[in-house]
DOBADO-354604 format. One line per 2 residues: for each residue x, y, z of N, C-alpha, C, O, CB. Coordinates in steps of 0.05 Angstrom, whole numbers. Glycine has a CB too. Layout:
DOBADO-354604
X/Y/Z/X/Y/Z/X/Y/Z/X/Y/Z/X/Y/Z | ... .
***
This chain:
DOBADO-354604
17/-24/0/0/0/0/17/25/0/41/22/8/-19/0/24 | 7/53/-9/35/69/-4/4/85/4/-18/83/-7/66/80/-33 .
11/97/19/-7/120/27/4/145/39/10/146/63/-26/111/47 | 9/170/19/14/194/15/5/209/39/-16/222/37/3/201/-9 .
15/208/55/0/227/89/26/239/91/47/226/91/-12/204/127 | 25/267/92/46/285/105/66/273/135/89/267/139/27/312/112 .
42/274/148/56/266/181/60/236/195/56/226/217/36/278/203 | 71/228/171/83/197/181/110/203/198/124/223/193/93/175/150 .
117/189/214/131/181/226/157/168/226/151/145/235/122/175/232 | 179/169/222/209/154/208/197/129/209/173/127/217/243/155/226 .
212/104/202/196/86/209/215/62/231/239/58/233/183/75/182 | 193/52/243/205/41/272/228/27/259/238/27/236/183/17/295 .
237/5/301/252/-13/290/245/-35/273/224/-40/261/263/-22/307 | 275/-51/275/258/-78/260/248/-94/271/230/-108/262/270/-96/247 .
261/-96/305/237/-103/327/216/-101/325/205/-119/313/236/-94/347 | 204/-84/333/178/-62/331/164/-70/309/140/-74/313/185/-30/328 .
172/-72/288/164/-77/261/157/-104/253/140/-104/236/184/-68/245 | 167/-131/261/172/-148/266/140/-151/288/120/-161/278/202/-147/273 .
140/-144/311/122/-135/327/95/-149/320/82/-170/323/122/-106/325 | 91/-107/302/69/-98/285/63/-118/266/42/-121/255/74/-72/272 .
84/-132/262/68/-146/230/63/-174/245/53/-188/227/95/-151/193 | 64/-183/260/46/-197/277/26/-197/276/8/-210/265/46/-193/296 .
29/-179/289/-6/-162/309/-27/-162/282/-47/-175/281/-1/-113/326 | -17/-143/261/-28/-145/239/-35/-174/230/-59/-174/233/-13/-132/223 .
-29/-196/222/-26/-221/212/-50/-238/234/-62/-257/225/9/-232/212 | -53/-231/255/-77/-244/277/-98/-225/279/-119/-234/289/-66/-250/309 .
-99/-193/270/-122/-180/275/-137/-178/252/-127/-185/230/-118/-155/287 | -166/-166/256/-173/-165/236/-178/-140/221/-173/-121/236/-188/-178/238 .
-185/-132/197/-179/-118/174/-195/-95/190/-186/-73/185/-188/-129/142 | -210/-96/202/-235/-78/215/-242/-77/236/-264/-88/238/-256/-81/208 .
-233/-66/260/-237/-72/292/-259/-50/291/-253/-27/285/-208/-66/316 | -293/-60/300/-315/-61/294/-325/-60/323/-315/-77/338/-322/-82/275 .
-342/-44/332/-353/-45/363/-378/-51/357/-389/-48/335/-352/-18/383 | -390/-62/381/-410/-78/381/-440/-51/383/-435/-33/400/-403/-103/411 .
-461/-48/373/-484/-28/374/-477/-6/367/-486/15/375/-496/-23/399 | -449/-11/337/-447/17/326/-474/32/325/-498/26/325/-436/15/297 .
-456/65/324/-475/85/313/-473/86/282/-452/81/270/-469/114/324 | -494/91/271/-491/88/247/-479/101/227/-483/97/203/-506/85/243 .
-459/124/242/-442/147/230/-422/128/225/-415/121/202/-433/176/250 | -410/115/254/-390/96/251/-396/74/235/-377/63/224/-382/87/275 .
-426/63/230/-422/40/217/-405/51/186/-387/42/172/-454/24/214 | -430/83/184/-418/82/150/-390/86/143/-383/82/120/-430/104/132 .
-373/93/163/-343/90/165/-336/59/162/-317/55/146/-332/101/193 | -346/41/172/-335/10/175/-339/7/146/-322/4/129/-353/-13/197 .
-356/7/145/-368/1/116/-352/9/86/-352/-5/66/-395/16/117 | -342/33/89/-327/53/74/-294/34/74/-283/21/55/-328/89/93 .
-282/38/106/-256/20/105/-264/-10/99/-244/-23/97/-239/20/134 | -282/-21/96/-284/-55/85/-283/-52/59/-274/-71/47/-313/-73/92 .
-291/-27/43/-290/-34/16/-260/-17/10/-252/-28/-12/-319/-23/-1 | -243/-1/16/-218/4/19/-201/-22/28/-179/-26/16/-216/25/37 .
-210/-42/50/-191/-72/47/-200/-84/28/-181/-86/12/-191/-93/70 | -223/-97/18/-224/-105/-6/-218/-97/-27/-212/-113/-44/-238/-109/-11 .
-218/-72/-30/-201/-68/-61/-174/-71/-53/-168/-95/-57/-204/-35/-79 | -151/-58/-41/-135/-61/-30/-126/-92/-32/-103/-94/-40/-141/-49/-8 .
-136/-111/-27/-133/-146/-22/-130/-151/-56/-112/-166/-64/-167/-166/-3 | -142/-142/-69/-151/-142/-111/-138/-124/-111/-142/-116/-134/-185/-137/-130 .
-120/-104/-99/-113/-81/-119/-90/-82/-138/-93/-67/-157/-107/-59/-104 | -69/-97/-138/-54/-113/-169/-57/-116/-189/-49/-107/-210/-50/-133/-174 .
-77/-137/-176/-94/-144/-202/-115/-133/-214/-122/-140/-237/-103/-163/-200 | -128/-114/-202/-143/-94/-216/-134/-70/-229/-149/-60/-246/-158/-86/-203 .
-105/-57/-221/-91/-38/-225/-111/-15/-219/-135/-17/-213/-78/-40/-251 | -93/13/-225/-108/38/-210/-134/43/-224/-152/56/-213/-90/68/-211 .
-136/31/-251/-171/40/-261/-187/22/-251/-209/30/-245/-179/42/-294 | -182/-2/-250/-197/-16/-241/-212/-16/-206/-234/-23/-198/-182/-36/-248 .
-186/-5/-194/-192/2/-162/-218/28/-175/-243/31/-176/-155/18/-137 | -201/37/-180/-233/65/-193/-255/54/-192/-271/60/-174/-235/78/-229 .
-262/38/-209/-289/24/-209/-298/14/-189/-318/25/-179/-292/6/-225 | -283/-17/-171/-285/-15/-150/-294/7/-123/-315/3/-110/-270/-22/-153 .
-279/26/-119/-285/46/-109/-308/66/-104/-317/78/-84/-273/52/-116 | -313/63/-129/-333/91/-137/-360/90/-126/-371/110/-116/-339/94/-170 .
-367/70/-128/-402/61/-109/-396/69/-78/-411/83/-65/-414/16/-109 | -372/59/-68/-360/66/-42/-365/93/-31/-379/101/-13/-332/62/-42 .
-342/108/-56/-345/131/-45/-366/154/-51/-368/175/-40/-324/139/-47 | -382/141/-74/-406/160/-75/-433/155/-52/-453/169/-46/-418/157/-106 .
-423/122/-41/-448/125/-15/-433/135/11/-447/132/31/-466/91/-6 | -417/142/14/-401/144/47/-399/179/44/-402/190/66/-358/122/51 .
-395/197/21/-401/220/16/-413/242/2/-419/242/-22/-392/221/18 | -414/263/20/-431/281/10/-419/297/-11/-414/321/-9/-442/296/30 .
-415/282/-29/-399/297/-59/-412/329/-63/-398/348/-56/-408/275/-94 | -432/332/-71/-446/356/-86/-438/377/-55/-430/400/-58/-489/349/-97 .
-440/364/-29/-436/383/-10/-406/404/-11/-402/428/-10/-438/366/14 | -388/378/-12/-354/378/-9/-346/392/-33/-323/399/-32/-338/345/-8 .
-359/398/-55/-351/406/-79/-361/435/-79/-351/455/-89/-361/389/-103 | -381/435/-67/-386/464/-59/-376/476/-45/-380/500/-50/-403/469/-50 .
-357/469/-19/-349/482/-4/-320/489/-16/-308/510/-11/-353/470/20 | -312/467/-32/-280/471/-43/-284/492/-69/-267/500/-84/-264/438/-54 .
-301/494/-67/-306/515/-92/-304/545/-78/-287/562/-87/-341/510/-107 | -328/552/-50/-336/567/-38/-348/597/-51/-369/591/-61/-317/567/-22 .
-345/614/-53/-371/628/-58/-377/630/-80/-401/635/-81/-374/650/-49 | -364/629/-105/-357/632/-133/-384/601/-147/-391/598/-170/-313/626/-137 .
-391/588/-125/-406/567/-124/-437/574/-139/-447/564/-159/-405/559/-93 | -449/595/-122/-464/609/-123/-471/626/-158/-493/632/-166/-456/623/-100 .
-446/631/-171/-444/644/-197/-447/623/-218/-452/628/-241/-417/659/-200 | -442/597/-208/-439/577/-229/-473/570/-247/-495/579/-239/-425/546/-211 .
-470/554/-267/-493/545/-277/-494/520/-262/-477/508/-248/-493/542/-308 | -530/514/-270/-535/491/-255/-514/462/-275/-508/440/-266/-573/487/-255 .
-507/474/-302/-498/452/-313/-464/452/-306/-450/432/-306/-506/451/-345 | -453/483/-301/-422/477/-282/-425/463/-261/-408/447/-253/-406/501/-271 .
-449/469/-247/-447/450/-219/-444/417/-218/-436/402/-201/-474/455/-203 | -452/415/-244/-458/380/-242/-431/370/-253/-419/351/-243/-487/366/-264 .
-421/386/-279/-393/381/-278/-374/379/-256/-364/358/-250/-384/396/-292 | -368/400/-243/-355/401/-221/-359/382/-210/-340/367/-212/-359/420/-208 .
-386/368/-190/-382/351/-178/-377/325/-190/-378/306/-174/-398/354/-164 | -372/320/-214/-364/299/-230/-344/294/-229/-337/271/-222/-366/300/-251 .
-324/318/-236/-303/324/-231/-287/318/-210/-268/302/-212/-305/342/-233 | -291/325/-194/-288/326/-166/-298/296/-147/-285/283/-130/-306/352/-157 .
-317/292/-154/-320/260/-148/-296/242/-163/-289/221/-153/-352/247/-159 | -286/249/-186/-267/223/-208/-241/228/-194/-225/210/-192/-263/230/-252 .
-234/256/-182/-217/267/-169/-210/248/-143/-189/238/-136/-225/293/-164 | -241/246/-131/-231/235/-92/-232/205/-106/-218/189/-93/-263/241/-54 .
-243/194/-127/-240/159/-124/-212/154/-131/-197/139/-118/-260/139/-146 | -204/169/-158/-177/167/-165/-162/167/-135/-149/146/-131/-167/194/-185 .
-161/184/-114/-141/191/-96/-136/159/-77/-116/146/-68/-153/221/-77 | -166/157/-76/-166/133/-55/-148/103/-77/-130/87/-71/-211/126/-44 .
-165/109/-105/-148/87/-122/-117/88/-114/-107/71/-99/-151/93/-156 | -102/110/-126/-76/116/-125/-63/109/-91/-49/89/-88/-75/149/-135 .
-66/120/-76/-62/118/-48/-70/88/-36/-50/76/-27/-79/142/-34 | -93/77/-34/-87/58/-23/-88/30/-44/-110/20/-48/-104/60/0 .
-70/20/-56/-64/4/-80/-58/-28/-76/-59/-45/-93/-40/18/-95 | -49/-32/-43/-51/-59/-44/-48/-55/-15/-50/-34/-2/-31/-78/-62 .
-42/-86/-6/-55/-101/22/-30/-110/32/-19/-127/19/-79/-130/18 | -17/-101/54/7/-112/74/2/-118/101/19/-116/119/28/-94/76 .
-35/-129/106/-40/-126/133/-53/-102/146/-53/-100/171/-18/-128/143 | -65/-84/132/-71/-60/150/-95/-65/171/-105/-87/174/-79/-35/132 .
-101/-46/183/-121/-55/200/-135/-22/206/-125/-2/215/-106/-75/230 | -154/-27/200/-164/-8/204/-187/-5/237/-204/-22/241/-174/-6/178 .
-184/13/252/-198/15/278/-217/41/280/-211/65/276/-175/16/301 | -237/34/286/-253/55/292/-269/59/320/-284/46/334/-271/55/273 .
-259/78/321/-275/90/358/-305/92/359/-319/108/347/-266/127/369 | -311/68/379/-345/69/377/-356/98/395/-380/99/401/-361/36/394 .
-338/122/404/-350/138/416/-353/154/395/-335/157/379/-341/147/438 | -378/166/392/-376/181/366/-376/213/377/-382/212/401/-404/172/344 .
-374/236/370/-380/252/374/-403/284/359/-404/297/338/-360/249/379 | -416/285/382/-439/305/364/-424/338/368/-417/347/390/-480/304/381 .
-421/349/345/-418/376/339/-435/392/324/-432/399/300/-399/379/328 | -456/398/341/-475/418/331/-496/392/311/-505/370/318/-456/448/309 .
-499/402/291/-516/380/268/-494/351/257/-500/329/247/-523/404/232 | -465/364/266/-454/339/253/-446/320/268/-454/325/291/-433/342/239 .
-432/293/267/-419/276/285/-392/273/273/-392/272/248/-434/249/290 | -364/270/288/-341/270/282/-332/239/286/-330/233/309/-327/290/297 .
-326/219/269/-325/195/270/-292/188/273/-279/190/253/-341/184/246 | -280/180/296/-252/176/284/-243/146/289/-248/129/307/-230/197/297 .
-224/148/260/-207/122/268/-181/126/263/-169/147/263/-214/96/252 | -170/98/259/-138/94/258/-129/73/252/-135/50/261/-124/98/280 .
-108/83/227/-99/50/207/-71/54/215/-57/73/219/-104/47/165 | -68/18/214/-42/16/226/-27/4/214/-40/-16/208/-40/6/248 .
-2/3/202/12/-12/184/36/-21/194/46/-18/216/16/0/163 | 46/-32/173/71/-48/192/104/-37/192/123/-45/205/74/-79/179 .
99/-14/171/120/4/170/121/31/177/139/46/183/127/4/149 | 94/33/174/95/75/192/82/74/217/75/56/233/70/105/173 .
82/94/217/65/99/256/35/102/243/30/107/219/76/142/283 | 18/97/264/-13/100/264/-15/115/251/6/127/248/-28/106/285 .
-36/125/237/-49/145/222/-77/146/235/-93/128/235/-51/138/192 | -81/174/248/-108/192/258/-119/201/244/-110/218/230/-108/211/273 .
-144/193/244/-168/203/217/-190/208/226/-204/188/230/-178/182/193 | -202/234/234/-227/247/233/-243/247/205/-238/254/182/-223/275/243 .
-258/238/216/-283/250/195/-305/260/202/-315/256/225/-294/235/179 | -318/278/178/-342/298/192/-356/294/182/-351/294/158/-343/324/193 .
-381/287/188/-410/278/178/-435/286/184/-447/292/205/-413/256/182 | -439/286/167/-475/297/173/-494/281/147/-491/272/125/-478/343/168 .
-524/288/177/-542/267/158/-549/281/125/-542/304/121/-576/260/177 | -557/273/114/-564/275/88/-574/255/72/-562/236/64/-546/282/78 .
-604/262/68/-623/238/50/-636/221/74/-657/209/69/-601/213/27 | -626/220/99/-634/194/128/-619/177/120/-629/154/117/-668/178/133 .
-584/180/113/-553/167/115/-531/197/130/-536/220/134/-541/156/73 | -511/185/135/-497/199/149/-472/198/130/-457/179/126/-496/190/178 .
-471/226/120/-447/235/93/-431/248/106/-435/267/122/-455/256/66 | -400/231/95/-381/247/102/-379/269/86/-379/268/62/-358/235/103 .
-377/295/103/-367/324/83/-340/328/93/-328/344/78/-386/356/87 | -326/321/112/-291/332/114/-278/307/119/-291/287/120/-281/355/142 .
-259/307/121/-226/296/133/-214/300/144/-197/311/130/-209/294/125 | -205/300/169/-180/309/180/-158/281/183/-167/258/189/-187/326/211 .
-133/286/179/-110/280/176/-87/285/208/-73/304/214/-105/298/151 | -90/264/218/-71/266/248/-84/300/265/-70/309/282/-24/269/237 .
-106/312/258/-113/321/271/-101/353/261/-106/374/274/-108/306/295 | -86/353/237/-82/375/211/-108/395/207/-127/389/222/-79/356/179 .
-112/413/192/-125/425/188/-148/406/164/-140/384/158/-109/446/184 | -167/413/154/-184/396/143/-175/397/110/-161/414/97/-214/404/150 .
-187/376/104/-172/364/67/-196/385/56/-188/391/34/-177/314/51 | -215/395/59/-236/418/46/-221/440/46/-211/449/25/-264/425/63 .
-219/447/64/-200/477/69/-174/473/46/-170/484/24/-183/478/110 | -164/459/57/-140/455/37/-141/457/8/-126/470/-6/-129/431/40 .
-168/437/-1/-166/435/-21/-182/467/-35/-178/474/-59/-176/406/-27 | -200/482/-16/-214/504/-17/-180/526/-32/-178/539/-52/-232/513/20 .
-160/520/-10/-136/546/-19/-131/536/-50/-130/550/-70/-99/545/2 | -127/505/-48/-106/502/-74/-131/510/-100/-120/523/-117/-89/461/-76 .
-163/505/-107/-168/516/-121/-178/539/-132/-187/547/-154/-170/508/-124 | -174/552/-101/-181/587/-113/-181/603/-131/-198/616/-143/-172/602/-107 .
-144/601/-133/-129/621/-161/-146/607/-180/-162/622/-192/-88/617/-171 | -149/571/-191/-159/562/-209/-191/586/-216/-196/606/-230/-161/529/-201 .
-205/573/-198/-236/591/-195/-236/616/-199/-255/629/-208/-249/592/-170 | -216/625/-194/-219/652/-192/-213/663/-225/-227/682/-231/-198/665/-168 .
-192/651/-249/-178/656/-257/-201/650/-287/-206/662/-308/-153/644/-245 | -211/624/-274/-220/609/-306/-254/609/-302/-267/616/-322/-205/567/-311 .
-269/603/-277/-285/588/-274/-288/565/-262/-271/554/-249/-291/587/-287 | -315/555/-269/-323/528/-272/-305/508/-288/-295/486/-281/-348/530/-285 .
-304/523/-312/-293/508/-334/-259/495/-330/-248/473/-334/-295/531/-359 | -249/523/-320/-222/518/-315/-219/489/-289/-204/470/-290/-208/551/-303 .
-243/496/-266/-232/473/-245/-245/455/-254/-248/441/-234/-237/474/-214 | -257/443/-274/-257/417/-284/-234/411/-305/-225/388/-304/-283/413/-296 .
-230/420/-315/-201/416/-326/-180/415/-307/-166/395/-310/-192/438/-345 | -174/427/-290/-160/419/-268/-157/394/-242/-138/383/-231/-164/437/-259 .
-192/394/-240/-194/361/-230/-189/347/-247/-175/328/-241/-219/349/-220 | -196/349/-275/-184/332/-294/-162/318/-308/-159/297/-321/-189/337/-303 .
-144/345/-295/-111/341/-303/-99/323/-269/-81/307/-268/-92/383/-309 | -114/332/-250/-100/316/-229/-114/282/-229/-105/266/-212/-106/333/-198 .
-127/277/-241/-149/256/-239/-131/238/-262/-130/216/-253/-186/267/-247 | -120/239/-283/-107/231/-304/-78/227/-286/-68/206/-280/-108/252/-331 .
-71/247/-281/-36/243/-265/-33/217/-250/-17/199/-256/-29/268/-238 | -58/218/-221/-63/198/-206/-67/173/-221/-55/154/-211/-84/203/-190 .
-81/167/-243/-80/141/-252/-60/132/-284/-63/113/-299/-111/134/-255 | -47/146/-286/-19/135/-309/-8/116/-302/10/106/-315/8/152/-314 .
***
């Protein structure tokens, strides 16, 4: 698996490592609490289809994880939400037919990422905290994947109901600032510069890079 996270950690010993890939090899793919909430289930649910592709991901290569993927991540999030906000006010000026691009866009964008990033299976394990937390309308779901060569990885996610399911709209990363925000700076100049038009060509050019 190679997974692109800023705040990894050198990586342990070979003790340690040795250890972990144990622990990994007897646990299972999904440490699952018993009377999930159903914020957390749709997280479980989300990382089971990230180990299954992940387990096929070779042999399916990065377009194929795409396909795989894509049902995943269009039920676990609130695409049209997350595309709005990374857009932010310039959102409002668009046509109803830029809007649907964009979130096209932008959806081929997050499956590619998950394709590219998580690409095969060395044991991970993914854990999720059955305490969930309520913030205002949303609930903050977190877990933590563990591998046998980096340190833990801390993953918030932010959710809210939508339709009577619970959609992820953010990310946080070891507890970093959020992947919306971020991705809100990096396509500003784009938005600001071209449009609509331009940030689908731009999800488009990063969406092609990720799977060569």
């Amino acid at each position: 698996m190679r997974v692109t996270l800023k705040s990894f950690a050198p990586p342990p010993s070979a003790l340690s490592v040795a250890v972990l890939a144990l622990a990994l090899c007897l646990a299972p793919n999904i440490v699952s609490a018993a009377d999930t909430d159903p914020a957390a289930g749709q997280i479980e649910s989300f990382d089971s289809a990230l180990i299954a592709t992940m387990k096929a991901g070779e042999s399916l290569g990065v377009k194929g994880r795409m396909r795989k993927l894509e049902p995943a991540v269009e039920h676990a999030f609130n695409l049209p939400a997350m595309a709005q906000y990374a857009v932010g006010p310039a959102w409002a000026k668009f046509s109803d037919a830029d809007k649907a691009a964009v979130i096209e866009a932008f959806k081929r964008y997050s499956v590619a990422s998950y394709a590219s990033n998580f690409s095969s299976f060395s044991g991970e394990v993914f854990t999720v905290d059955p305490k969930v937390e309520e913030r205002g309308p949303d609930k903050l779901v977190r877990t933590r994947l563990v591998t046998a060569h980096h340190a833990p990885v801390d993953i918030v996610y932010r959710m809210r109901l939508s339709g009577g399911s619970w959609k992820i709209i953010d990310i946080f990363y070891q507890g970093s600032i959020s992947q919306l925000t971020t991705r809100r700076s990096d396509f500003a100049a784009t938005v600001n510069s071209g449009g609509a038009s331009a940030l689908v060509a731009h999800l488009n050019a990063l969406t092609e890079k990720l799977t060569k």
